[in-house]
N, C-alpha and C positions, 0 to 999 in steps of 0.2 A: 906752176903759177896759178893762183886765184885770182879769180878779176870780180869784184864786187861792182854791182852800180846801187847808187843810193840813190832815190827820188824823190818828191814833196815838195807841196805847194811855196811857192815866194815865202820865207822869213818863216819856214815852217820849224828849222832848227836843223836842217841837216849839215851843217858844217860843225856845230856842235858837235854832233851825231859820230863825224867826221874824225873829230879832236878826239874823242872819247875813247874809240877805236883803237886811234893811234896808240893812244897812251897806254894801253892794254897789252901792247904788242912787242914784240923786240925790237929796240933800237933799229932803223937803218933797213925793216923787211916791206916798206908800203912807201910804195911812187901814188900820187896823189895826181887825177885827169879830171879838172874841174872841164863843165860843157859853158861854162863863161868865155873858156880862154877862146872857143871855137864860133865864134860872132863871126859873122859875116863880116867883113871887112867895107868899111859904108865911109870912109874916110873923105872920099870924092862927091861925098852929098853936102846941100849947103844947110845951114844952122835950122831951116825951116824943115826942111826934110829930114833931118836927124831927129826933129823932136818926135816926128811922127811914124820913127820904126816902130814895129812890133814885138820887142824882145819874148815875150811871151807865146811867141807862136813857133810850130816847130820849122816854118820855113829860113826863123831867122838864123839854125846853126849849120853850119856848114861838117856834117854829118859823115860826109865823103871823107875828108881829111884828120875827121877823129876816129874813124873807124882803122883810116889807116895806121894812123897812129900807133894805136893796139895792137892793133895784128903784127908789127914792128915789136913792139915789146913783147910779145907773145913768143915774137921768135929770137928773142936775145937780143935786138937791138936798140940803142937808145934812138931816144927822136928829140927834134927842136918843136919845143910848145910853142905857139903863139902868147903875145900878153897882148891885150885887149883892153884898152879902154872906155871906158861909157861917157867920159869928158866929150871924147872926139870921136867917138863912134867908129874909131882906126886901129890899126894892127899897129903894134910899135915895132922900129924896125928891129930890136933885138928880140931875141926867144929865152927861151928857158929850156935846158938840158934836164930829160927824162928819161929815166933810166931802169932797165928791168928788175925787178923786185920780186920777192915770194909774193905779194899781194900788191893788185893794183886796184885802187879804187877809181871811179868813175862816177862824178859828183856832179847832180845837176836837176831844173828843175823839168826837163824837157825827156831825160833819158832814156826814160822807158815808151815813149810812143815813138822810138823808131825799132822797125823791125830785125832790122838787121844787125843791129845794135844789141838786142834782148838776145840776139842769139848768143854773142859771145862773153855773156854776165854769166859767171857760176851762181852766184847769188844778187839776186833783186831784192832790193831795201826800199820800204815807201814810209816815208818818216809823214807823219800826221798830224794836225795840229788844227785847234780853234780859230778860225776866219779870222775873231777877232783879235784874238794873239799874234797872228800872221801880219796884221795889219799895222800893229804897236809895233813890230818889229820890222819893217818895210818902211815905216817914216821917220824911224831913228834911223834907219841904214843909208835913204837915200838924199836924208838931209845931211851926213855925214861923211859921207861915201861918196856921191853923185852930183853934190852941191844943186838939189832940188828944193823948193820952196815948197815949204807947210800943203800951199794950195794946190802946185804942181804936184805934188804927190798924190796928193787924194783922186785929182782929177784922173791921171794917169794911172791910179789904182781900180778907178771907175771905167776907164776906158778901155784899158787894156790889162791888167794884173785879173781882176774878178770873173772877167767873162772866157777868156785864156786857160781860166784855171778850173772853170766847171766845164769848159767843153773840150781842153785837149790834157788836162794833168792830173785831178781827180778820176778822171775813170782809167786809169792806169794803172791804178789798186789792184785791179784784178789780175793784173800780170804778177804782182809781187808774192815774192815766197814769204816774206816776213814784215808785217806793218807796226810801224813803233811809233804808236803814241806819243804827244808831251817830250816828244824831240829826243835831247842829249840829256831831259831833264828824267829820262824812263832808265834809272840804273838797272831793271831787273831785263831788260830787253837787250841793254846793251853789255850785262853779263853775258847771257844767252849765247849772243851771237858774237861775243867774243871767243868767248868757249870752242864754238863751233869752227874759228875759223884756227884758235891755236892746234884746233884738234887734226887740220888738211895738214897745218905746216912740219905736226910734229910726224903724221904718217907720211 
């Protein structure tokens, strides 16, 4: 088994990244561990309180339970994901069935600053991209996705997305074995490392 984590800033392009992969690959050989599904479960907070989590920080994933996660699939077993909303800031009562695979990826914007975490990535992905790119695609997603307002977005791009992402996501980099540019939009990178990984499956 290959366990990939892929990281990079908000709306930097890493599910593209994601998509690109897949496609590359054999049908049916990659279980996909976004670190969204793994929110803290805030469900019991009132509408005032939910607006003011901090999705952006690494306190808000629950790190214990994705860790276990893996290590479950690592050794042949499936696991029930959480689904997670941002509507309600709650765990919804059903899961999702995940299942072991020759490659598991490990998608999110947080993943690489925990450490225990980094230990069990054969490969570390830090997908890169322009502030301002980031930001076009962060107010298309959370006015369509999240049902935020033009202004909530910004504000909460100002308050929490910007400052999050220069002091605990950007210096992350350094952990990564391969940094890709211009997202799912960098064909020669996500040759590359396609290559590299039909290359584990086919040894």
């Amino acid at each position: 088994m290959l366990i990939i984590g892929i990281a990079g800033g908000s709306g930097s392009g890493k599910s593209t990244v994601v998509k690109q992969i897949i496609r590359h690959l054999p049908k049916d050989s990659v279980s996909i561990i976004p670190q969204d599904a793994y929110y803290k479960n805030n469900g019991h907070l009132s509408a005032e309180e939910r607006a003011r989590i901090n999705f952006d920080h690494p306190s808000s994933i629950e790190f214990g339970l994705l860790i276990k996660h893996l290590d479950a699939l690592k050794a042949g077993d499936s696991v029930e994901m959480p689904i997670y909303s941002y509507v309600t800031c709650a765990r919804g009562k059903e899961t999702i069935p995940v299942f072991p695979k020759q490659v598991i990826i490990v998608e999110g914007i947080l993943i690489l600053t925990n450490p225990r975490l980094r230990k069990r990535l054969n490969i570390k992905i830090y997908v890169d991209a322009d502030g301002d790119d980031r930001l076009m695609r962060i107010i298309h997603r959370d006015i369509e996705e999240r049902g935020r307002s033009f202004q909530q977005v910004l504000q909460h791009y100002d308050k929490f997305v910007k400052p999050m992402h220069l002091q605990f996501i950007e210096p992350t980099k350094r952990y990564a074995d391969i940094i890709v540019p211009q997202g799912g939009q960098n064909h020669v990178a996500i040759d590359v490392l396609t290559s590299r990984i039909k290359m584990h499956l086919h040894d």
